[in-house]
C-alpha positions as CSV (number, residue, x, y, z in Angstrom):
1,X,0.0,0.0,0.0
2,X,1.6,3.5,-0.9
3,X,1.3,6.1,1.6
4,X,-0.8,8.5,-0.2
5,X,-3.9,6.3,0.3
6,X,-3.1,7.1,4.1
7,X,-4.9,10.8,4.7
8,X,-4.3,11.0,8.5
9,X,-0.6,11.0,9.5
10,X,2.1,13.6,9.3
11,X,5.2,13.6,7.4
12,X,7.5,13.1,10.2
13,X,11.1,13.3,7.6
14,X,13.1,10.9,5.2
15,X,15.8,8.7,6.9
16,X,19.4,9.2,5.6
17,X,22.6,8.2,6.0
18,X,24.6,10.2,8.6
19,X,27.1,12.6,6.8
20,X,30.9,10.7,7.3
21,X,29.1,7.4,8.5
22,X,28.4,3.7,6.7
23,X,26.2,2.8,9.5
24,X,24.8,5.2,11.3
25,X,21.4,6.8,10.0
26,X,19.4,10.1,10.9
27,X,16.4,12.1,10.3
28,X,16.6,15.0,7.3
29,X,13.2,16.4,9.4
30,X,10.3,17.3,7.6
31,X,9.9,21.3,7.9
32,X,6.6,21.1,9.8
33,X,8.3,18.8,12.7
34,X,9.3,21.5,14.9
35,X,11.0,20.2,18.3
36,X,7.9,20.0,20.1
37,X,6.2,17.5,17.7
38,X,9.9,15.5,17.4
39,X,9.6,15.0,21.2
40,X,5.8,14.9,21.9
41,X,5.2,12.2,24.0
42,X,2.1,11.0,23.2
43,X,1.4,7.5,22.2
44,X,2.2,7.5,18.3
45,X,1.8,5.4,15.0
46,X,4.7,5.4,11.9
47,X,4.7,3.6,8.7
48,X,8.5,3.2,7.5
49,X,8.1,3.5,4.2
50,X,10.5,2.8,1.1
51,X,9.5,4.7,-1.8
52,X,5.8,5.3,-0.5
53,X,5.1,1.9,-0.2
54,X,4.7,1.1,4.0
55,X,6.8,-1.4,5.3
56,X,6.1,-1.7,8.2
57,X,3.2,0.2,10.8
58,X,4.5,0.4,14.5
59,X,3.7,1.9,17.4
60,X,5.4,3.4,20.5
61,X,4.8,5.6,23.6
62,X,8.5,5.7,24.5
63,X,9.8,9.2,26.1
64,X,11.2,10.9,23.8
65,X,9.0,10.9,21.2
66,X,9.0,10.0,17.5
67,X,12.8,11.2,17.4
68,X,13.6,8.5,21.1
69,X,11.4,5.8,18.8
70,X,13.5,5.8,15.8
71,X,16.9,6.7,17.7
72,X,17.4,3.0,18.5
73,X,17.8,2.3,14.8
74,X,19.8,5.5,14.1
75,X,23.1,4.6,15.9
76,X,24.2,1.6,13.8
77,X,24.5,-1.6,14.5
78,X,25.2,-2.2,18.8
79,X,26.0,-5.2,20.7
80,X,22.7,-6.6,22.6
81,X,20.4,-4.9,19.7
82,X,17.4,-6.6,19.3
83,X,16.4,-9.0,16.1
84,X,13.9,-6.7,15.6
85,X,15.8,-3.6,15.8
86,X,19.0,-5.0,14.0
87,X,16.5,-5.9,11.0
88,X,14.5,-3.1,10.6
89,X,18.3,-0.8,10.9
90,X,19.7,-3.4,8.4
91,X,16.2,-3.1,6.2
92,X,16.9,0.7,6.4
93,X,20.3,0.6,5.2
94,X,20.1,-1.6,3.0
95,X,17.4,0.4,1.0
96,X,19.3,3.6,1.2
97,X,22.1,2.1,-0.2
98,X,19.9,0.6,-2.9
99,X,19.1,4.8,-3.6
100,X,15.5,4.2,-1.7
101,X,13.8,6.7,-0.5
102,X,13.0,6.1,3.4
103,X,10.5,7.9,4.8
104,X,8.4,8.2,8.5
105,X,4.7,9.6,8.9
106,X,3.2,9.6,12.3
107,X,-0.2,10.0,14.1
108,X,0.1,10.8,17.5
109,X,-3.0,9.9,19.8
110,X,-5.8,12.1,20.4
111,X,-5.9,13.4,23.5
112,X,-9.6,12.7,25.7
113,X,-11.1,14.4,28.6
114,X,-11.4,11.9,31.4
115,X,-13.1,11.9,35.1
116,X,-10.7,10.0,37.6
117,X,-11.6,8.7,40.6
118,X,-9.5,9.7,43.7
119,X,-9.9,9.0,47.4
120,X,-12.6,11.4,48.2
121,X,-13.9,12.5,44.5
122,X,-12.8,13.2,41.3
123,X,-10.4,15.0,38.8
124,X,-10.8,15.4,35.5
125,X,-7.7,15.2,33.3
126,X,-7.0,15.1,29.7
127,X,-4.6,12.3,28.2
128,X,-3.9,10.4,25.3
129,X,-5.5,7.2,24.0
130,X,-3.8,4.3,24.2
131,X,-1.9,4.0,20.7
132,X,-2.6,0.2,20.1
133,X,-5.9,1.1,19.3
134,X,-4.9,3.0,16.4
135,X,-1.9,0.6,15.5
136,X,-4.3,-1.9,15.3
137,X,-7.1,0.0,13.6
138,X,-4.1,1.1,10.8
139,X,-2.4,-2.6,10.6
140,X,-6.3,-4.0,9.9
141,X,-6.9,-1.7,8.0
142,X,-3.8,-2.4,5.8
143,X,-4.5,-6.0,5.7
144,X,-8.4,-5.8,4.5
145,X,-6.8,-4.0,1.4
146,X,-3.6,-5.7,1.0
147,X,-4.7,-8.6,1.5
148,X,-1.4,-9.6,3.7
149,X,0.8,-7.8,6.4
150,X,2.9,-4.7,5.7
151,X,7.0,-6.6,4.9
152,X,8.3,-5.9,8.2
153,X,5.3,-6.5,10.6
154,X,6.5,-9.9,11.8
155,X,5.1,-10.0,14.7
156,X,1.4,-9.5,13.9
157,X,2.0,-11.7,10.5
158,X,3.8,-14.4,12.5
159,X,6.9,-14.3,10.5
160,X,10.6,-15.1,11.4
161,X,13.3,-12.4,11.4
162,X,14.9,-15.3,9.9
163,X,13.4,-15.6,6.9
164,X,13.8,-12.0,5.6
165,X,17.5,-12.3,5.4
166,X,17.5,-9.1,7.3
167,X,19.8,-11.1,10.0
168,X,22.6,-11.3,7.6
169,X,25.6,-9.5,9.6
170,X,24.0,-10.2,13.3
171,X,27.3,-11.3,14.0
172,X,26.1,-15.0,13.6
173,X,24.2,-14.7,17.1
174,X,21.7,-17.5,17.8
175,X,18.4,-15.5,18.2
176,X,15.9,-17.4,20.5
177,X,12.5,-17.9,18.8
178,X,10.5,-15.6,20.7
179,X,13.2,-12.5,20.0
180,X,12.7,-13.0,16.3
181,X,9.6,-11.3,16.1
């Protein structure tokens, strides 16, 4: 599925190579990300994809934001990365090397209006949804039209890591069944 049929998430920036390094990768930011939106801490949703076509749809909550979410694959291959990781860097690289064009769009979750119990009453706060919700919603979504899982969605497809030839270069690591996806 190419990205354009997606109408509600963001342009986050294209993933590059970092200037001077083989392995490490960055962000080239997409001019409406200003710091605040990098580091918004909201529960979010990305599609990775390589030339508009998704790859994969993920989700995270980590602190940070969308720039702590992707800085795990950004600093090149490191000892005690996960399969996971490791692939989706080494999918990354790979492409870019390939001339691929890498790019990130994000939804961050909408933030509700809730009541909250306390000891003696109530508060009312507002905070985010929980993103799985709308990873799921987005990763359903994909597969009613696609008619299978975006490439690097193993976990929800059941794949093995294995079988993408994405571990090639893991350092030759047994990776446990239950780390693969």
């Amino acid at each position: 599925m190419n990205i354009d049929h997606v109408t509600t998430m963001q342009r986050v920036g294209e993933v590059i190579r970092k200037p001077g390094h083989d392995k490490r990768l960055e962000f080239a930011w997409d001019e409406s990300m200003n710091k605040d939106m990098q580091r918004d801490e909201r529960g979010r949703v990305y599609a990775l994809c390589a030339d508009g076509e998704i790859q994969k749809i993920g989700g995270s909550q980590a602190k940070g934001g969308i720039a702590a979410t992707y800085g795990a694959y950004f600093s090149g291959f490191a000892k005690g990365m996960s399969a996971r990781t490791y692939c989706v860097w080494h999918y990354m690289t790979k492409c870019i090397a390939e001339g691929k064009k890498i790019e990130v769009y994000c939804v961050w979750a909408p933030l509700v209006e809730v009541t909250i119990p306390t000891m003696n009453s109530t508060i009312t706060k507002e905070m985010p949804i929980d993103y799985h919700t709308i990873e799921n919603a987005f990763v359903h979504e994909f597969v009613d039209k696609e008619g299978r899982f975006p490439y690097l969605n193993m976990q929800e497809s059941g794949g093995r890591w294995q079988d993408t030839g994405l571990l090639e270069g893991y350092g030759g690591l047994w990776v446990p069944e239950e780390e693969t996806t």
